[in-house]
NUVEX-676332 format. One record per residue: x negated, y negated, z negated of N, C-alpha, C in turn; residue in three letters. Coordinates in steps of 0.2 Angstrom, whole numbers, padded with zeros to 4 digits, always signed. Last residue first. Layout:
<sites>
XYZXYZXYZALA...
</sites>
This chain:
<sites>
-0553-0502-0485-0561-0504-0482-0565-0510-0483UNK-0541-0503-0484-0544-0503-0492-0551-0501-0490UNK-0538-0495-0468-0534-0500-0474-0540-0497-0482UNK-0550-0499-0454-0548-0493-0461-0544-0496-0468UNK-0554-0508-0448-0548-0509-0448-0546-0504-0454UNK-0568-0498-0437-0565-0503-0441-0559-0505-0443UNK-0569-0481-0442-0565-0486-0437-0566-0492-0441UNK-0581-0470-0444-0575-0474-0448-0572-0479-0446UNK-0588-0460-0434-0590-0465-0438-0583-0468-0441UNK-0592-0444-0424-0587-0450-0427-0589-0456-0430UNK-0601-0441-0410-0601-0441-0416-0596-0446-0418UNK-0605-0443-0397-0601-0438-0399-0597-0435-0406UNK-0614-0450-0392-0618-0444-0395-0611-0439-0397UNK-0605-0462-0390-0609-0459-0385-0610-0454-0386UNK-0594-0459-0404-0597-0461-0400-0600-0458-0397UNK-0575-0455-0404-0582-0454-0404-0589-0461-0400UNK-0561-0463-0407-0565-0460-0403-0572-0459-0405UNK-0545-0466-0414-0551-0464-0418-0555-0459-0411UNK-0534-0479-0417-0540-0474-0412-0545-0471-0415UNK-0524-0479-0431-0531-0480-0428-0535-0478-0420UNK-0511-0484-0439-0510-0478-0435-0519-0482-0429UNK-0503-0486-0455-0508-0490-0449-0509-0484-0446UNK-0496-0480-0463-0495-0486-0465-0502-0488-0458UNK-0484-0467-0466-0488-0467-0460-0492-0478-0459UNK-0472-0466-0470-0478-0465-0474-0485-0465-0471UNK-0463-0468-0459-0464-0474-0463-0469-0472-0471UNK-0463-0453-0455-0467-0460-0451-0468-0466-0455UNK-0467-0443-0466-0462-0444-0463-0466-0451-0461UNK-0473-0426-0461-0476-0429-0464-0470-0438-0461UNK-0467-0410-0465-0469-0415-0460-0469-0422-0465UNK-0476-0399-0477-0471-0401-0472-0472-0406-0468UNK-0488-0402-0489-0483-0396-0486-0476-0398-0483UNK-0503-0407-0483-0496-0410-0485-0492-0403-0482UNK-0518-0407-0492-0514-0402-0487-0507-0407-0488UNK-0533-0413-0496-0526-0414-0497-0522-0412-0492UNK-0547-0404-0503-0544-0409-0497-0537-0408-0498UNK-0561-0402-0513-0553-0402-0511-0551-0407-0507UNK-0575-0391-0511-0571-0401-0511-0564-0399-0508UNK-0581-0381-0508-0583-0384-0516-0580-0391-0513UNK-0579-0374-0498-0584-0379-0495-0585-0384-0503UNK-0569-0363-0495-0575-0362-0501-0578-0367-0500UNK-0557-0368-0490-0562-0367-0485-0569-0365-0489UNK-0552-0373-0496-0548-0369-0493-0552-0362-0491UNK-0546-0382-0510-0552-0380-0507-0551-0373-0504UNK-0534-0394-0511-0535-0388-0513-0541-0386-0509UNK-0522-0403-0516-0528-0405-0514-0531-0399-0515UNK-0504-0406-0512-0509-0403-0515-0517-0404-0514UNK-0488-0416-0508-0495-0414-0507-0499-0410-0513UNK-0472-0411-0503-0479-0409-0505-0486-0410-0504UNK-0464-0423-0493-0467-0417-0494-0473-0418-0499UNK-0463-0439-0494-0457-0433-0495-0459-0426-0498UNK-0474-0452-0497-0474-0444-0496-0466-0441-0497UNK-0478-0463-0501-0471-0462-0499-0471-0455-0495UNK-0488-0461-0510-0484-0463-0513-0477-0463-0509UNK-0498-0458-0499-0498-0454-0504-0489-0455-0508UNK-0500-0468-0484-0498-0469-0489-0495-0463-0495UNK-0512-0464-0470-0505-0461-0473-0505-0463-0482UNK-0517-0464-0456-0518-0469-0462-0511-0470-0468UNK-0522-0455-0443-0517-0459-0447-0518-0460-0454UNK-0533-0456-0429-0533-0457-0435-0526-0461-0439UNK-0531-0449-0413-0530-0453-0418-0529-0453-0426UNK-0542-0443-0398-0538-0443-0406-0535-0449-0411UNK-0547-0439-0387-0537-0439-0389-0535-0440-0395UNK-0557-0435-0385-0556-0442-0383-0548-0443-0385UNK-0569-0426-0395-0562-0427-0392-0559-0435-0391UNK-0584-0424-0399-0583-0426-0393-0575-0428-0391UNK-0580-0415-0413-0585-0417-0410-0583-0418-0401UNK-0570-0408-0420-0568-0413-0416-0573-0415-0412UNK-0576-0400-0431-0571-0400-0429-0568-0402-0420UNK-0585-0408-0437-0585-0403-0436-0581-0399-0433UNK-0582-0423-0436-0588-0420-0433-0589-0413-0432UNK-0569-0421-0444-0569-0425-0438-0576-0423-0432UNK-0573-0415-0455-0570-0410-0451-0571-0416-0444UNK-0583-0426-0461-0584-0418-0460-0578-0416-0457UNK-0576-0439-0461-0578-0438-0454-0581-0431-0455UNK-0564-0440-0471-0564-0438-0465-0570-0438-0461UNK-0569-0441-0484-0572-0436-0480-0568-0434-0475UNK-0567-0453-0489-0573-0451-0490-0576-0444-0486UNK-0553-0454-0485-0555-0458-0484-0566-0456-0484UNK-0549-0436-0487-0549-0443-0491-0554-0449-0487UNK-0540-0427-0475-0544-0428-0481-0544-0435-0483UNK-0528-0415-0470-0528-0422-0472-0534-0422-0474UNK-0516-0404-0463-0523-0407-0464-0524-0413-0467UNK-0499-0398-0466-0504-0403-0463-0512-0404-0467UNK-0494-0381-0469-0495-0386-0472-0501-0391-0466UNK-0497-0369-0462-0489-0369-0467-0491-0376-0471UNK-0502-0363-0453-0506-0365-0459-0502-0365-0463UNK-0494-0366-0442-0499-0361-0443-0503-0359-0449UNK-0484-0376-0445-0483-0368-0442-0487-0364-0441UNK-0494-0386-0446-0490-0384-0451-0484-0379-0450UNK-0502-0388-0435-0505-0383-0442-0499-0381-0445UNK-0494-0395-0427-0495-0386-0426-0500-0382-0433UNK-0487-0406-0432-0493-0403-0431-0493-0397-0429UNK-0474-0420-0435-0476-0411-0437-0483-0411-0431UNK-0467-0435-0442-0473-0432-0440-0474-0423-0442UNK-0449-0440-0442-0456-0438-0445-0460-0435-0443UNK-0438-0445-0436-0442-0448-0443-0448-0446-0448UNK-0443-0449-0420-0439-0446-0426-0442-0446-0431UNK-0447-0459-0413-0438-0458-0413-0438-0454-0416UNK-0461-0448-0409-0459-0457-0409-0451-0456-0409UNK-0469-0437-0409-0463-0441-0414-0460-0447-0414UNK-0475-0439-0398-0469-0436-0397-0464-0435-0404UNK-0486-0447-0402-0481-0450-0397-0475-0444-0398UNK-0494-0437-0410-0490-0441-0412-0486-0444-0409UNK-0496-0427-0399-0492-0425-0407-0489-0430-0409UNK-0505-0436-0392-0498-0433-0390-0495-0431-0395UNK-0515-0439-0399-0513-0443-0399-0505-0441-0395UNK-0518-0427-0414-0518-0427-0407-0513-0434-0405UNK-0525-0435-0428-0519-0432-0424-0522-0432-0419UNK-0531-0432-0444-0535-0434-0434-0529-0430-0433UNK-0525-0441-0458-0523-0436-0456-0526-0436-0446UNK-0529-0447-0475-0530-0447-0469-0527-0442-0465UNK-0524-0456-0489-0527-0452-0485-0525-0451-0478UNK-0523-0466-0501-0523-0465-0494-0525-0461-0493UNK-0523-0466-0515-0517-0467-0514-0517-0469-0507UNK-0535-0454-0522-0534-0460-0517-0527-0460-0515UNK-0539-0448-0537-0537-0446-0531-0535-0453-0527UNK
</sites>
């Protein structure tokens, strides 16, 4: 398991944690837990999911300073566990924060800058 994982914010979501100590989503009152995958498989929900969105950003989340729960679970029958955080996710686990836009076509690609790239 990878000691980073990933989390596509909405770029509002995240500004409106700024001054508090931790990042929430609307998954995590709808889901009961944050989105995350691994480095290897953020761009399947990124393209699948996201295709074309100019708001997003990619957080680059440190495993090791987690508060809440993390689990790796296959939700979605898709045969690959993705790593859900159960609760908010706190800011200083939050180790480099990305633009992450599409391109031209709409499709994502991996940012340069990606920590352990």
């Amino acid at each position: 398991m990878s000691a980073l994982i990933l989390h596509i914010a909405q770029r509002g979501d995240w500004q409106r944690s700024e001054g508090q100590g931790s990042y929430r989503c609307s998954s995590l009152l709808d889901d009961g837990f944050i989105h995350c995958s691994t480095p290897e498989q953020v761009l399947i929900p990124a393209n699948e999911r996201f295709r074309g969105r100019q708001d997003l950003l990619l957080l680059c989340i440190e495993v090791g300073r987690l508060g809440s729960e993390l689990r790796y679970e296959d939700c979605y029958d898709s045969g690959m566990a993705f790593p859900h955080v159960y609760g908010p996710i706190e800011r200083n686990a939050v180790v480099d924060v990305l633009d992450f836009a599409p391109g031209a076509d709409g499709c994502f690609q991996l940012p340069e800058g990606l920590p352990g790239q």
